[in-house]
Backbone as ProteinMPNN parsed JSONL, in Angstrom:
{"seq_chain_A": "XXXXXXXXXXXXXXXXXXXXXXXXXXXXXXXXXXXXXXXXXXXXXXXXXXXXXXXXXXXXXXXXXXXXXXXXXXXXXXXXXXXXXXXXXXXXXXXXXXXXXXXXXXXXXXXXXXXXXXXXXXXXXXXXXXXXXXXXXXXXXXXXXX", "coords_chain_A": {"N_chain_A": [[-70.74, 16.004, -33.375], [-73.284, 15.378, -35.902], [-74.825, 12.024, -36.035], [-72.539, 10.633, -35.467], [-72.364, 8.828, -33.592], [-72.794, 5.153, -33.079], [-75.162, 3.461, -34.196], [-77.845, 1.897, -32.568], [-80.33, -0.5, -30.534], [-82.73, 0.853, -29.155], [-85.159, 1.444, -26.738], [-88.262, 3.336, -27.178], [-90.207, 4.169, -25.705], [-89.103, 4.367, -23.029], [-86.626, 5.658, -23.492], [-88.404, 8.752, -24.335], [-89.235, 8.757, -21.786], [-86.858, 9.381, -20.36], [-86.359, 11.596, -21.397], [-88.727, 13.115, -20.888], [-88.255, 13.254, -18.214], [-86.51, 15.252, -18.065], [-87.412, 17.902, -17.607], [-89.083, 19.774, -15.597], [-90.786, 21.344, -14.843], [-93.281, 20.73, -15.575], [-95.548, 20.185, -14.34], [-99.092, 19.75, -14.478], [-99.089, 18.9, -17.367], [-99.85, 16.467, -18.146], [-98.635, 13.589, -19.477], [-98.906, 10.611, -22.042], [-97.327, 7.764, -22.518], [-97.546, 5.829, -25.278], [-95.474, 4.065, -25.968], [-93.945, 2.388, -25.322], [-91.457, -0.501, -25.27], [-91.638, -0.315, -28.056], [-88.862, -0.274, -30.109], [-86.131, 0.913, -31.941], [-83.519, 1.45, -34.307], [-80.954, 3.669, -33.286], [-79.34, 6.276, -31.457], [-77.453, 8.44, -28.834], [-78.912, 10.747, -29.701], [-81.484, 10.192, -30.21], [-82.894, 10.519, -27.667], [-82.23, 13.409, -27.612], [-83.728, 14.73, -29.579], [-86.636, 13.976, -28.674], [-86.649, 15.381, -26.277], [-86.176, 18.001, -27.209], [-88.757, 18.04, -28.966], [-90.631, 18.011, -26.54], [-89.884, 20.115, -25.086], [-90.643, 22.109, -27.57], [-93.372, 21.749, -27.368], [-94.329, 22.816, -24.38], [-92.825, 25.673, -24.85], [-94.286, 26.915, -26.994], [-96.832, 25.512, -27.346], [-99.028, 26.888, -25.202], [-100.112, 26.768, -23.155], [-100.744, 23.683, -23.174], [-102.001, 20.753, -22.214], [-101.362, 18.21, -22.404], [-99.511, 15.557, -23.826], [-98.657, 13.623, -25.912], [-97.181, 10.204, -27.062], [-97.065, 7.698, -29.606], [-97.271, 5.196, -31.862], [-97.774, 3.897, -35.365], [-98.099, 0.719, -37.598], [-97.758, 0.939, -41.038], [-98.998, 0.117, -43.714], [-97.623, 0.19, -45.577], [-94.548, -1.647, -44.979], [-93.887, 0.037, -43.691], [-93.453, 2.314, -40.312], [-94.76, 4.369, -37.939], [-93.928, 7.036, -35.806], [-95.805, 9.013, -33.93], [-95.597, 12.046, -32.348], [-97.78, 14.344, -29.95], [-99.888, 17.371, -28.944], [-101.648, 18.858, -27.232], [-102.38, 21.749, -27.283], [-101.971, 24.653, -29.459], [-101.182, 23.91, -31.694], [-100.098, 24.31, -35.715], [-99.953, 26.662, -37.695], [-101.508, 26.132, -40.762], [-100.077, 27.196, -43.201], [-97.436, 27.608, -41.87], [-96.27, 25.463, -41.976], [-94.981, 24.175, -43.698], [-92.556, 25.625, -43.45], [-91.402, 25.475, -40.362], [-89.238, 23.617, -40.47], [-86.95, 24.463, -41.332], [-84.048, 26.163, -41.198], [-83.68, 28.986, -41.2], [-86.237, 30.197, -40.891], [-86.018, 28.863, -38.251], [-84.4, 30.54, -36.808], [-85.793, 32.105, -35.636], [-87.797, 30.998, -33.657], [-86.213, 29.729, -32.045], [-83.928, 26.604, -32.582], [-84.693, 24.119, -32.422], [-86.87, 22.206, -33.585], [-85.564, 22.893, -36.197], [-83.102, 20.61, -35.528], [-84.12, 18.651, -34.938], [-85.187, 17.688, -37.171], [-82.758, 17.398, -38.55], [-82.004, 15.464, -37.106], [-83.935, 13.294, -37.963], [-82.899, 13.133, -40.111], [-80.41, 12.115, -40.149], [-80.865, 9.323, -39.166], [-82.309, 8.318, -41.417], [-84.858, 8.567, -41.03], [-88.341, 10.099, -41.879], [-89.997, 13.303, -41.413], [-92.243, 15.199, -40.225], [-95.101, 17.878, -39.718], [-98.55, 16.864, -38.639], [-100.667, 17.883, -37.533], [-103.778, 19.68, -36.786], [-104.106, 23.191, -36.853], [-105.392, 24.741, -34.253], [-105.709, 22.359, -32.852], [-104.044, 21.673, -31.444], [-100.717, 20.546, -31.608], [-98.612, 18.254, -33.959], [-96.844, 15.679, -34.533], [-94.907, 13.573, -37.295], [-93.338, 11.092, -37.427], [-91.785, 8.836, -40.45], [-90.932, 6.122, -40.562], [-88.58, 2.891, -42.044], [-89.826, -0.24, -41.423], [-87.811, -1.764, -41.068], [-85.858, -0.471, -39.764], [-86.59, -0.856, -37.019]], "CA_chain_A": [[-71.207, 16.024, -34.756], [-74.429, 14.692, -35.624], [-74.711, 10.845, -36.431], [-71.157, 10.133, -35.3], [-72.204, 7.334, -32.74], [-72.691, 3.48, -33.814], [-76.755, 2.945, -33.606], [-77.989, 0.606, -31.703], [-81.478, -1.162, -30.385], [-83.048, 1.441, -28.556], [-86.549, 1.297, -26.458], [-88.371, 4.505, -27.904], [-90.792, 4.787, -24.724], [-87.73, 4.55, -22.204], [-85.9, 7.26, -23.927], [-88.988, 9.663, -24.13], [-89.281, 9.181, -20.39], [-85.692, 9.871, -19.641], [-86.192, 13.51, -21.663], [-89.615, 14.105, -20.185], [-87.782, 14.008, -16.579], [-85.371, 16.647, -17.586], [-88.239, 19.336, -17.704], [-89.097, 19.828, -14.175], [-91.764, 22.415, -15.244], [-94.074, 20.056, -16.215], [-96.81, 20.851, -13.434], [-100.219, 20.172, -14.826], [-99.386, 18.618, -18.079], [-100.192, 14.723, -19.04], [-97.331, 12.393, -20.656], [-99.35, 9.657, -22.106], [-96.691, 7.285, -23.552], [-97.845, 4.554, -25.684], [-94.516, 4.052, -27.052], [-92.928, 0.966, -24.505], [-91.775, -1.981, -26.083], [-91.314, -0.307, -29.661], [-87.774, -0.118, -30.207], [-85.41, 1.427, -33.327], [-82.318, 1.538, -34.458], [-80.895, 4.745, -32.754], [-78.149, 6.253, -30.464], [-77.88, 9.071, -27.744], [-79.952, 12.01, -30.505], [-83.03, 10.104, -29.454], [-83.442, 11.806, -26.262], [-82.515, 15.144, -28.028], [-85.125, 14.656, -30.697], [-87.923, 13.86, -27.55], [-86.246, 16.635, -25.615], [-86.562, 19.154, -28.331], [-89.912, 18.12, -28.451], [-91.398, 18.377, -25.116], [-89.246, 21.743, -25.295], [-91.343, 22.897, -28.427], [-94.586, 21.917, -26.484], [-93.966, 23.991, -23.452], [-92.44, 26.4, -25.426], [-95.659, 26.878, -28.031], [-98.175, 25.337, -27.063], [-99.811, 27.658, -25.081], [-101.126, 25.922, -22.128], [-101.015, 22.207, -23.27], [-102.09, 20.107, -20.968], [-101.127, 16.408, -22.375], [-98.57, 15.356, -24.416], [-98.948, 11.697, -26.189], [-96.554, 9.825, -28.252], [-97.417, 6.548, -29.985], [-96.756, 4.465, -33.147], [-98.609, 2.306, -35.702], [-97.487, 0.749, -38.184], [-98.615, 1.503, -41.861], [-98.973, -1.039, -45.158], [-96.01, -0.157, -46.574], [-93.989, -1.529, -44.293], [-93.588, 1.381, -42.542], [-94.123, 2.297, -38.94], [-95.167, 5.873, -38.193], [-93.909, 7.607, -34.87], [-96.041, 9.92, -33.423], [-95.848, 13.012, -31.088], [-98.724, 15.142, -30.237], [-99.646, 18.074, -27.747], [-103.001, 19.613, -27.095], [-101.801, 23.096, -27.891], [-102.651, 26.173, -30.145], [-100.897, 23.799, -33.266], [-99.031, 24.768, -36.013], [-101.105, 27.205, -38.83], [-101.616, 25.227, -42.102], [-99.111, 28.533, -43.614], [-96.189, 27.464, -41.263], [-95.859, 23.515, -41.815], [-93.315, 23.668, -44.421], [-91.492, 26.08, -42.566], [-90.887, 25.514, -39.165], [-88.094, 22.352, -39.939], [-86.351, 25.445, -41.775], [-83.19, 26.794, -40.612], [-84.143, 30.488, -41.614], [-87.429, 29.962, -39.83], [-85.52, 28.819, -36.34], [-83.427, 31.559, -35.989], [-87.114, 33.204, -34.881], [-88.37, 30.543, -32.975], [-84.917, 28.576, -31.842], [-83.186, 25.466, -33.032], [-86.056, 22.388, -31.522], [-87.755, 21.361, -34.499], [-84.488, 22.264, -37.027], [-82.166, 20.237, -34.911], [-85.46, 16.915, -34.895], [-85.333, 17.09, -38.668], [-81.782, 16.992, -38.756], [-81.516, 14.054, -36.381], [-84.37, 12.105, -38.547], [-81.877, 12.823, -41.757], [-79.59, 10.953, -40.052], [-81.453, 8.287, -39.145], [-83.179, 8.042, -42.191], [-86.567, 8.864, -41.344], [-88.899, 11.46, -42.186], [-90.579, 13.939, -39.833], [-93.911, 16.322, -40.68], [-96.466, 18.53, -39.101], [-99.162, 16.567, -39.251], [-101.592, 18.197, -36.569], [-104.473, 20.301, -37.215], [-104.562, 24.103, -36.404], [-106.293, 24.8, -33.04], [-106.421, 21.464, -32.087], [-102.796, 20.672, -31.245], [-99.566, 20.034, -33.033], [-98.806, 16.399, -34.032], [-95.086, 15.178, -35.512], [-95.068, 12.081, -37.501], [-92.014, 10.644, -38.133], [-92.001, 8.448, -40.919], [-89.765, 5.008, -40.847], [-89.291, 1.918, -42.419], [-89.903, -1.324, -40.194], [-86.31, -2.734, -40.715], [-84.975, 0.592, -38.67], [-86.312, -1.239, -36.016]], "C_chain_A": [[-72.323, 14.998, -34.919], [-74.245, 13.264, -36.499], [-73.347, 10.006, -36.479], [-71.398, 8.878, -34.368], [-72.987, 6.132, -33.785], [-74.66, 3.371, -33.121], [-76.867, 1.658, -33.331], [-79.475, 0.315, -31.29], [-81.997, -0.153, -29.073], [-84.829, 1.478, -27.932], [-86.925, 2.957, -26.721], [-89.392, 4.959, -26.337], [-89.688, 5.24, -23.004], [-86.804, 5.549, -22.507], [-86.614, 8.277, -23.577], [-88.997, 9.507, -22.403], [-88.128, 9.734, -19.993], [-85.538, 11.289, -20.093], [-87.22, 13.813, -21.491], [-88.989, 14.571, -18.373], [-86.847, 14.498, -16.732], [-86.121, 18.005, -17.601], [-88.874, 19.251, -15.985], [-90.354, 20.76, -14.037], [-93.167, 21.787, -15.837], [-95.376, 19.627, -15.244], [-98.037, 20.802, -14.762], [-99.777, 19.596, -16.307], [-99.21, 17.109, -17.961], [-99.52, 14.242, -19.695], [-98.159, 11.046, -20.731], [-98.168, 8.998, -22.976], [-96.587, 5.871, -24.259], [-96.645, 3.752, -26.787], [-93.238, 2.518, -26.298], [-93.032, -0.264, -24.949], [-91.029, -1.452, -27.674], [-89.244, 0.239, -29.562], [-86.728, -0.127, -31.682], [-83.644, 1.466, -33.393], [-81.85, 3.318, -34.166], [-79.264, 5.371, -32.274], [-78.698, 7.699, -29.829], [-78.986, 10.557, -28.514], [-81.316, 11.524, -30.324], [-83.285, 10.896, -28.688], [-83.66, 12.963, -26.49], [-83.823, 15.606, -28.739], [-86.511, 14.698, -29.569], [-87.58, 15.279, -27.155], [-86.841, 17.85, -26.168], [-88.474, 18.922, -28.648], [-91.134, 18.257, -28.071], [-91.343, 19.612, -25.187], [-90.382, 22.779, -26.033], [-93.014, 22.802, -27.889], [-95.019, 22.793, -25.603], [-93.956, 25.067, -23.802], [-93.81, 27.233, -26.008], [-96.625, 26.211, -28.121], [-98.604, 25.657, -26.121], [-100.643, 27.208, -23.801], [-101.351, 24.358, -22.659], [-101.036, 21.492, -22.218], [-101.846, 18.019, -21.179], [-100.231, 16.552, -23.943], [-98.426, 13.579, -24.353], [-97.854, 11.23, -27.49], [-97.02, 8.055, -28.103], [-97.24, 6.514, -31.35], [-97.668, 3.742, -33.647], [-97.99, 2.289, -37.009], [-98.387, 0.534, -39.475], [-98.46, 0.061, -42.68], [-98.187, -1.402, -45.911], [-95.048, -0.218, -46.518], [-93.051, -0.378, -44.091], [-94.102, 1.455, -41.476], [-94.3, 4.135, -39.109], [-95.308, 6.085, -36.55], [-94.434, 8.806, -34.193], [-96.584, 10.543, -32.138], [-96.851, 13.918, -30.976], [-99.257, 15.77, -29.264], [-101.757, 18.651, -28.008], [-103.33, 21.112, -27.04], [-102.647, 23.639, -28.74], [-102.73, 25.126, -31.737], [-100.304, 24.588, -33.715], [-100.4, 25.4, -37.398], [-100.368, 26.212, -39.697], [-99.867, 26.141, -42.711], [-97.343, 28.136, -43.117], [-95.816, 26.191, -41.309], [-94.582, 23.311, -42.765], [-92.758, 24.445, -43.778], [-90.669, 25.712, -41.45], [-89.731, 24.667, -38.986], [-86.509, 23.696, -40.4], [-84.816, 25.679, -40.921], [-83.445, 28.118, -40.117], [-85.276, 30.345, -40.346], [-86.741, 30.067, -37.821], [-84.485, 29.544, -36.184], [-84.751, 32.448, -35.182], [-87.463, 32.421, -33.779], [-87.169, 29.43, -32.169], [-84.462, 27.516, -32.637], [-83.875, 24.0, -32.908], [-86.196, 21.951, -33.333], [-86.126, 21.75, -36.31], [-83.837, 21.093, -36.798], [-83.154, 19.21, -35.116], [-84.929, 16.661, -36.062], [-83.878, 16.472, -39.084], [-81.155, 15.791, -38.251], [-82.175, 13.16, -37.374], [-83.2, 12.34, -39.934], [-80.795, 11.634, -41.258], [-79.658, 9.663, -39.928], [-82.009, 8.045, -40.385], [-84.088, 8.072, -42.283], [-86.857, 10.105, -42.213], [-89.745, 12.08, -41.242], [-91.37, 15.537, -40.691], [-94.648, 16.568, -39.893], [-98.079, 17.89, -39.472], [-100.73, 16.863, -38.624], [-102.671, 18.892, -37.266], [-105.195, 21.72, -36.481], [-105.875, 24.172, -35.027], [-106.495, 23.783, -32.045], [-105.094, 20.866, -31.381], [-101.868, 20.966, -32.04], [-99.044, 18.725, -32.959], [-97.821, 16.366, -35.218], [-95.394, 13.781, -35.782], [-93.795, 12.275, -38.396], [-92.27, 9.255, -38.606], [-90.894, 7.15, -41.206], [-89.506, 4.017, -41.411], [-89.354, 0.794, -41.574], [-88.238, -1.9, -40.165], [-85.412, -1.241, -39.948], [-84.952, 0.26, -37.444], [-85.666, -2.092, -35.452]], "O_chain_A": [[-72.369, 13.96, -34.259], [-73.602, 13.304, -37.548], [-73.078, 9.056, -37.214], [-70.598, 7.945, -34.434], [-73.543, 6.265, -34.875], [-75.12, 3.254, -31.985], [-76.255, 0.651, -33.686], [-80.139, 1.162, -31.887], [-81.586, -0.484, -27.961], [-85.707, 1.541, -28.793], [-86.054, 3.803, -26.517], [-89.241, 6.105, -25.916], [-89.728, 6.205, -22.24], [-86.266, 6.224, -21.629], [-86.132, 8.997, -22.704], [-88.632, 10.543, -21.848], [-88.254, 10.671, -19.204], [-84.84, 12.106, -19.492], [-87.345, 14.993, -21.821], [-89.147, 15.562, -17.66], [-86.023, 14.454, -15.819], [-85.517, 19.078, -17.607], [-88.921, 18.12, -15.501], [-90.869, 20.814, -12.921], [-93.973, 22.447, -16.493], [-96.102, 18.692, -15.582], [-98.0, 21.534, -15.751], [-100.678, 20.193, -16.896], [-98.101, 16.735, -17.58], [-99.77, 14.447, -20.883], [-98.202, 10.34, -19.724], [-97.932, 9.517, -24.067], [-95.794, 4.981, -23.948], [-96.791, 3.155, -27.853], [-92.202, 1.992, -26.706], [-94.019, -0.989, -25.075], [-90.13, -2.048, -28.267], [-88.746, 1.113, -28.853], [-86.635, -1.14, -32.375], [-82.831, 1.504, -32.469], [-82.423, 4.174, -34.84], [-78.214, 4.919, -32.732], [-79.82, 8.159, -30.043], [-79.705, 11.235, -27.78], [-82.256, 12.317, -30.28], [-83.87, 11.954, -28.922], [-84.59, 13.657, -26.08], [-84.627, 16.511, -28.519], [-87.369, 15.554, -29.78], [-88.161, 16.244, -27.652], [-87.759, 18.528, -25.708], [-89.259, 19.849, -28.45], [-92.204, 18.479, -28.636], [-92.336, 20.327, -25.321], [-90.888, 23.786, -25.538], [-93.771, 23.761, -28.038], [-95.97, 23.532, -25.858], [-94.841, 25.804, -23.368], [-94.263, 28.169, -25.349], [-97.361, 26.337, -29.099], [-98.867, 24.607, -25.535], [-101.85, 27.422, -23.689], [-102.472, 23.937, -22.372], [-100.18, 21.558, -21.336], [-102.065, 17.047, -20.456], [-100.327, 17.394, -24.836], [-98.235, 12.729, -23.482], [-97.762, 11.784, -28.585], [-97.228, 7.378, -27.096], [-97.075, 7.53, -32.026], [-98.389, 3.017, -32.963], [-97.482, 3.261, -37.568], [-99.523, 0.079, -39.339], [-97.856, -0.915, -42.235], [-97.913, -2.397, -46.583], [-94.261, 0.422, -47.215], [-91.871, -0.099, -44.307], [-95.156, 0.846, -41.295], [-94.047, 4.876, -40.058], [-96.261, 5.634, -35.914], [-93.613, 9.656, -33.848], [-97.388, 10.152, -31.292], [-96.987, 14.522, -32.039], [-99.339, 15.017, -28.293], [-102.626, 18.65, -28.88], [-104.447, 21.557, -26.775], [-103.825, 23.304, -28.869], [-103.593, 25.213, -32.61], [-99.828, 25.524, -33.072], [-101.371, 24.785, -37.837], [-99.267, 25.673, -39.585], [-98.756, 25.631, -42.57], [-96.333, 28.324, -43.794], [-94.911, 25.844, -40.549], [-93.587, 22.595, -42.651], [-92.009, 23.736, -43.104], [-89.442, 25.631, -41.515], [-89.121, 24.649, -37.917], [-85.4, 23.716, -39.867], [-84.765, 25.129, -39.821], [-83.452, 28.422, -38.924], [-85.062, 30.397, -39.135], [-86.886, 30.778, -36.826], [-83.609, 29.192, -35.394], [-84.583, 33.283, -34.294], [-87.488, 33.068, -32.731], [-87.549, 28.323, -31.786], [-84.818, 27.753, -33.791], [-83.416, 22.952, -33.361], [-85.339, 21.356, -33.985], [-85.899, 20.93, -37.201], [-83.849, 20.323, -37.759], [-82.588, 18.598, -36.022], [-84.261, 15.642, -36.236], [-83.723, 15.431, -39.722], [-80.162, 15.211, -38.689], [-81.471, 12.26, -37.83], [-82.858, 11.361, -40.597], [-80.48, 10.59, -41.829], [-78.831, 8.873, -40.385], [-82.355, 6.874, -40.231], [-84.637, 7.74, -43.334], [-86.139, 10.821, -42.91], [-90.206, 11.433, -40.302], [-91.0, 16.462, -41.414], [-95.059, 15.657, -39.174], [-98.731, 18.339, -40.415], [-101.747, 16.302, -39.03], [-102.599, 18.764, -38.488], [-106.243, 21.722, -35.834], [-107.002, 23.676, -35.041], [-107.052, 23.876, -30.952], [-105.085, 19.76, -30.84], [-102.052, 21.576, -33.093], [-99.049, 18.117, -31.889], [-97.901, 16.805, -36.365], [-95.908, 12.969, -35.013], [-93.39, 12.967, -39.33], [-92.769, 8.424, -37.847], [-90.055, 7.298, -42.095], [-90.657, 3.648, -41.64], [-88.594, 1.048, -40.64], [-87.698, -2.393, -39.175], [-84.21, -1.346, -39.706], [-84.062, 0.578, -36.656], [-85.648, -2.141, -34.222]]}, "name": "protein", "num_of_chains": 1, "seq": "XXXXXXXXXXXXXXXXXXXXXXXXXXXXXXXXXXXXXXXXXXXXXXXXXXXXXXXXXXXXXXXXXXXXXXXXXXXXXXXXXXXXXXXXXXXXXXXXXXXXXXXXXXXXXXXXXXXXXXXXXXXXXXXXXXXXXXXXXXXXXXXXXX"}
């Protein structure tokens, strides 16, 4: 059940590596991860959340050939986690959709199952890419999560 474990101090670039080496298929694409060092309050749905993804990269994006996650942090104390692929993207039309339930019975469970992990955590998590050029997740936190 989701958010049943005790969070804890988690490194956010050390996780994404441990669910980019469960894809084995990953020939020819680029993991840039500028994410070592930053560390959140978490537990084992990290990995799933990366997992899911990488997954939705592969999956839909179309030939991506790099896959970058990195963080900065905003003004109001907030930090801002983001993932981002070099892909087809997500049409303008489909951005509120895709966290959907309804929606992922078409396209699977990845990007329901993210949103539902940031509820638990307390973040927030949006399409924030731009058609053609990619798709790009920003999850939205506040600094004391970390």
């Amino acid at each position: 059940m989701l958010g049943m474990e005790k969070l804890v101090k988690m490194d956010v670039g050390s996780t994404l590596e441990e669910a980019v080496h469960l894809f084995p298929n990953l020939q020819g694409v680029k993991v840039v991860n500028d994410c070592k060092g930053l560390t959140v309050q978490a537990d084992s749905l990290l990995k799933q959340l990366f997992y899911n993804l990488v997954q939705n990269s592969l999956k839909h994006g179309q030939k991506a050939s790099q896959i970058r996650a990195f963080y900065k942090e905003t003004e109001k104390d907030q930090l801002e986690l983001v993932y981002e692929d070099n892909g087809v993207g997500v049409p303008k039309s489909e951005k509120d959709k895709i966290f959907e339930e309804k929606y992922a019975n078409r396209t699977g469970h990845g990007l329901y199952a993210i949103r539902k992990i940031c509820e638990v955590y307390g973040w927030n998590i949006r399409e924030t890419g731009e058609h053609g050029k990619g798709a790009q997740f920003t999850i939205t936190m506040t600094k004391g999560d970390r």
